[in-house]
N, C-alpha and C positions, 0 to 999 in steps of 0.2 A: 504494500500500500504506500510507503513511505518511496520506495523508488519509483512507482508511478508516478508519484504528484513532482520530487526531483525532475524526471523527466518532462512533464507539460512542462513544467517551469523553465526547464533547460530550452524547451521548442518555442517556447512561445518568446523569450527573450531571443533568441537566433533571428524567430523570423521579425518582432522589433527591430532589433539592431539592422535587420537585410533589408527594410524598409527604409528605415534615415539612411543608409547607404546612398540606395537607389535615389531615394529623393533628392539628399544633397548631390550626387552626381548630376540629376537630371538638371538641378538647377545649377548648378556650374558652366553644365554646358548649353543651358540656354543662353546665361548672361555670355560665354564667349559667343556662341553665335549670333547676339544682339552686338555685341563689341566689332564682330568681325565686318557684319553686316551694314553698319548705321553709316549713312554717309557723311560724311566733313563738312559741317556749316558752314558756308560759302560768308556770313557777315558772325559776330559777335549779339548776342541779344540783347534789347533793349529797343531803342527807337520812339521811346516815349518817357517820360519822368512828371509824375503826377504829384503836385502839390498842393496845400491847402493858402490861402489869404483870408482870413476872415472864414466867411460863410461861401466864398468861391473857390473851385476849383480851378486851377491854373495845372495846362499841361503843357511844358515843352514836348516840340515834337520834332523829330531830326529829318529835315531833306537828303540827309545824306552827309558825304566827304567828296570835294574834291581830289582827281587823282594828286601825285604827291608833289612838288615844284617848287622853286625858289619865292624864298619869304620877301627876298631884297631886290628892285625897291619898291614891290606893291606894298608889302604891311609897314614898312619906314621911307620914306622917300627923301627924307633930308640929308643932301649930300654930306655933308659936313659930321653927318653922326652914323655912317656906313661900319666902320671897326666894331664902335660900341654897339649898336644893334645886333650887328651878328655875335659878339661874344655874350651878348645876354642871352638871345638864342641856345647857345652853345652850353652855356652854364645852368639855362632849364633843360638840357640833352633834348634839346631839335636840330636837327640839323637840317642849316638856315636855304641849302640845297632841293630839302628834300621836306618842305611847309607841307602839311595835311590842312585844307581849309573846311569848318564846316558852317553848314545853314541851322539855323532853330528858329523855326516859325515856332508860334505858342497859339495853344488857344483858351480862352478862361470861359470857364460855364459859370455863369450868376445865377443857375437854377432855373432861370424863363429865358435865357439867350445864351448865346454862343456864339463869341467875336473869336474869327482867326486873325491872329496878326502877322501880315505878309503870306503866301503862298506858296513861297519857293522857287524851285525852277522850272518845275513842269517838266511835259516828256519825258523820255527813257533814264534821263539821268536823277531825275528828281525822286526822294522815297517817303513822301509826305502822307500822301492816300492810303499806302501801306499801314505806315504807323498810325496811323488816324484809326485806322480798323482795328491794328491789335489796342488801340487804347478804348477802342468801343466808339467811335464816332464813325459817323457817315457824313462824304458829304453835303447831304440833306439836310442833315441837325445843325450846318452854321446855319446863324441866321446874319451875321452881319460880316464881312472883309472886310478888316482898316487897313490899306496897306503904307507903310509908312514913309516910303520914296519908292521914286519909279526906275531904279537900277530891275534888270533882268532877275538877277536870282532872287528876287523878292516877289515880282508879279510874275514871274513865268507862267505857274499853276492856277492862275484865274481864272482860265477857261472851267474847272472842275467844280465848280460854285456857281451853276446860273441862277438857283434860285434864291442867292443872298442877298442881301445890302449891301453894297458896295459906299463903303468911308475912304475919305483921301483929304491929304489936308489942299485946302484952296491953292495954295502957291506953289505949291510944290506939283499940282495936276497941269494947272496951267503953264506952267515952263516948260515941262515936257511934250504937252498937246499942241504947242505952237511952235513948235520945232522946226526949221526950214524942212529938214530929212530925219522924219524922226527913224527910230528904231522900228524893226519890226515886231519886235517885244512891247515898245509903245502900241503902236499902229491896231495891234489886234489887242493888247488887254485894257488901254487904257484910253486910245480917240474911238475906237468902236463901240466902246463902252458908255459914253459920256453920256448917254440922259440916265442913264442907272447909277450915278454918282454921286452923294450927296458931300458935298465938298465943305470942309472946318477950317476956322484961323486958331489961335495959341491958347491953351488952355480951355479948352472946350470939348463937351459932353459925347464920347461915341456910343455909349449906354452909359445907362447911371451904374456911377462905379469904376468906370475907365474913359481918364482923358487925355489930351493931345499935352504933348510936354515939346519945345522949340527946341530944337536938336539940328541948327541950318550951319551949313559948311562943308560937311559932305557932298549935300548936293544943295540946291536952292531954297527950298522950302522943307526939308526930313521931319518929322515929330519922333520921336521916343514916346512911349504910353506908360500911364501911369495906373494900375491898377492898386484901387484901397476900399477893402471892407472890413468897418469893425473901426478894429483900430492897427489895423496890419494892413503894409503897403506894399506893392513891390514895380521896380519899373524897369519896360524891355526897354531895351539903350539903341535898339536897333542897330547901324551901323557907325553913331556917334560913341559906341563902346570899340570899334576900331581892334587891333589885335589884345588878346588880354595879357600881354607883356608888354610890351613895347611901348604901349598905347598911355599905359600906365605907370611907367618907371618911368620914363622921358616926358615930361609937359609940354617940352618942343614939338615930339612926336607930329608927323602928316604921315597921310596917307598918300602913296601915287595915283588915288583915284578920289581922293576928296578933291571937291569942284574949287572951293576956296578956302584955301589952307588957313590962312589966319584964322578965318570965323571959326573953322572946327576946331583949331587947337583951345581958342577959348569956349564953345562948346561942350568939350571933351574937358577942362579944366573944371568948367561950374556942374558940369556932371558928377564927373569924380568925388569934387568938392562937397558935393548937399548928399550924396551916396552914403561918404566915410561919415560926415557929419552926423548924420539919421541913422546911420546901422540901417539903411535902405538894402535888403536882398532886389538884385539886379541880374539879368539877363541880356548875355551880348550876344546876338546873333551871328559871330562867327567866331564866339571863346569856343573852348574843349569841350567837347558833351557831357555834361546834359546844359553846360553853358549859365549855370545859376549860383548864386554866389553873392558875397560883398567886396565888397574895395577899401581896404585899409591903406591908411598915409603910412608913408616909409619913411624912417629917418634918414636924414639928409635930402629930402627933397624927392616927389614925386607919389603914386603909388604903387601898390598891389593887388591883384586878383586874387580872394580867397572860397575857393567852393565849397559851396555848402555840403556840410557832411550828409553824404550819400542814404537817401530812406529808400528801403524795400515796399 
């Protein structure tokens, strides 16, 4: 009796154990055959960065990167500060050869609307739509486009939004619309456009909650926007945020495609200035991804880009 029951015992533990065997084997070689199989993510994840302001939601959303190309002299253009530029490059490990530029359009939900700001580039190279979808928007759900100057990588993607609002600031539409030769990027998203326009001067209302901030030097008329609800503010700098080095260590800093260099340098000065001052979180439209952050003053003159510590 006593060696029977030894025995089941003995069988019934064999065949336990020959089970966990068999099981952890099987899963062993399923995860290799998942490992072997899965193919190699052609980008890095991400493409959107959701954050809170108050009671609004604010998402950056990435167009993408430019392939990789010389920083110098589009992101510094002043001849006289060519060494130092690049060894600032060089001592943040860019190398000043081989610049990665990117786009972040943003959009903020106020809970009853939805302002995109800027569009992107549009067509094949543009990945706006993309990430708009993993963030959960369509482009149905904007109801409003401000776009904040009329340079191509900003309006490319306009056509993708027929049934929104279209916002622009006053002076900055008209400079472009009456262009001897405009742009083809003009021509189709922004003179074919024009009775769909509702066109702003400086500080003024693009929904309650987000307005025009004068941002001119770049181009003629640019705005920066200022989203605040509650008591939390944060503001895109659009192109008056400029490289997020360079832009910001040098006060001298131009850009080789700002319209008029003086007016942006001081621009990009009182920007800076009322940013560090306020502990204002800021987004620059061609910083590092997700491009959100503050700007702190540097000793000895000038500042710095600091980004915001990264939320899941």
């Amino acid at each position: 009796m006593t060696n029977r029951k030894n025995l089941d015992r003995r069988d019934a533990l064999k065949l336990t154990l020959g089970a966990s065997l068999v099981a952890a084997t099987s899963g062993f070689t399923a995860k290799a055959q998942t490992s072997q199989n899965a193919p190699a993510a052609g980008t890095n994840g991400g493409g959107f960065y959701r954050t809170k302001v108050g009671d609004f939601t604010v998402v950056v959303l990435s167009d993408g990167q430019a392939a990789p190309g010389a920083a110098l002299p589009n992101w510094g253009a002043n001849p006289e500060l060519q060494d130092q530029f690049a060894a600032a490059l060089r001592e943040n490990f860019i190398d000043p050869a081989r610049y990665v530029n990117n786009f972040n359009p943003m959009l903020i939900d106020t809970g009853t609307q939805r302002v995109l700001i800027d569009t992107g580039r549009g067509g094949d190279a543009g990945r706006l739509l993309a990430n708009m979808a993993a963030a959960g928007y369509r482009p149905a759900d904007v109801t409003t486009v401000f776009l904040t100057h009329g340079h191509g990588d900003h309006i490319g993607g306009l056509a993708s939004f027929p049934g929104a609002r279209l916002v622009m600031g006053e002076a900055e539409f008209n400079f472009w619309a009456t262009q001897a030769q405009p742009s083809a990027a003009v021509q189709k998203n922004l003179i074919a456009n024009r009775a769909r326009f509702t066109l702003l001067g400086e500080n003024a209302e693009i929904v309650p909650g987000v307005t025009t901030v004068p941002a001119y030097g770049h181009t003629a008329g640019q705005f920066a926007v200022l989203v605040r609800s509650g008591d939390q503010q944060l503001m895109h700098l659009a192109d008056a945020g400029g490289q997020s080095i360079l832009s910001l260590r040098f006060p001298a800093n131009y850009l080789g495609f700002d319209a008029d260099k003086p007016t942006a340098v001081a621009t990009r000065a009182r920007l800076f200035d009322r940013a560090s001052n306020d502990r204002l979180r800021v987004v620059g439209y061609h910083f590092p991804w997700p491009g959100i952050g503050y700007v702190r003053r540097r000793e000895g003159g000038g500042y710095e880009f600091v980004p915001e510590y990264f939320l899941f």
